[in-house]
N, C-alpha and C positions, 0 to 999 in steps of 0.2 A: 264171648259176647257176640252176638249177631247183630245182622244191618235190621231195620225196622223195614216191613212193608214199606213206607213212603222214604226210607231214603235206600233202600234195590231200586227202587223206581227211579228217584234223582241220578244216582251212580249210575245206573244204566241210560239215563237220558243224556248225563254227560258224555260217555263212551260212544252214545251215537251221533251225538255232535261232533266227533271225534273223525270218527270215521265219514259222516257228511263232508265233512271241509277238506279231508285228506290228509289228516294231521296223526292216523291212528301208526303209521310207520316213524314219528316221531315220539308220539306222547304214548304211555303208558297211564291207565288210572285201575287200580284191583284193591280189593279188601283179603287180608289175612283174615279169615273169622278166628284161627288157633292164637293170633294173638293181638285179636282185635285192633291193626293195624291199618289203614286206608293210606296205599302207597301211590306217590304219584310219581312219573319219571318225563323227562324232557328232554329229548337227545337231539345232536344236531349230528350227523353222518354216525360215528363210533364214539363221541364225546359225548360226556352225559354233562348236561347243564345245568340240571337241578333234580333234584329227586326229593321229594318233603313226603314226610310222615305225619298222618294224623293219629293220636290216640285217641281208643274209643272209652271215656272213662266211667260214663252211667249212661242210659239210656239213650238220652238223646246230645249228649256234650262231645266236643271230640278238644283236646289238646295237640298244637301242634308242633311238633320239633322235625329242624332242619339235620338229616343224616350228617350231610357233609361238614358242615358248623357244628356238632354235637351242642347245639343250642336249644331248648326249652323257653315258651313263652306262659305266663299262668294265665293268660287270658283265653278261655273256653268259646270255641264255636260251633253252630248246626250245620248240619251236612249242608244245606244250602246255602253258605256263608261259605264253607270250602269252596264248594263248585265255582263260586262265581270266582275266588278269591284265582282258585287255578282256570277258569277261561282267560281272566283277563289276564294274567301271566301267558299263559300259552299267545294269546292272540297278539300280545306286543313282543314275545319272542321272534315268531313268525312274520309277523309285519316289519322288524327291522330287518329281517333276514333276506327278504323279497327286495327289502329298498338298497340293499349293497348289492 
């Protein structure tokens, strides 16, 4: 399954938010297309903090399960319901990070 027009656009506008802030040597955001995957990673120096997996399940739904918890939620979200769900994780990573 592939990303739709309007959410390549999303993904890519999150990646350049990414990169605007200076965040893109910490955070990672790519889509598997082979196995419709949308992985996100969050490192701090060689430690990986978080890394969440979105499935992509029809069209436009994405389910999503935490790698490292091997945990599943059934409650289905839109690629812009991710994005925002991973900026503001990223942005209170970053912001405690700065305040130590």
């Amino acid at each position: 399954m592939q990303l739709t027009n309007k959410e390549q656009k999303l993904l890519s506008t999150y990646q350049n938010w990414l990169k605007k802030n200076n965040l893109s040597g910490n955070c990672n955001a790519y889509f598997i297309s082979k196995t419709s995957m949308l992985v996100f990673q969050v490192w701090n120096l060689e430690k990986i903090i978080s890394e969440t997996i979105w499935l992509k399940t029809d069209k436009e739904k994405w389910q999503f399960y935490i790698k490292n918890l091997g945990e599943k939620f059934n409650k289905y979200f839109s690629l812009k319901e991710i994005l925002e769900i991973e900026k503001d994780f990223v942005i209170k990573t970053f912001k405690e990070k700065s305040s130590l």
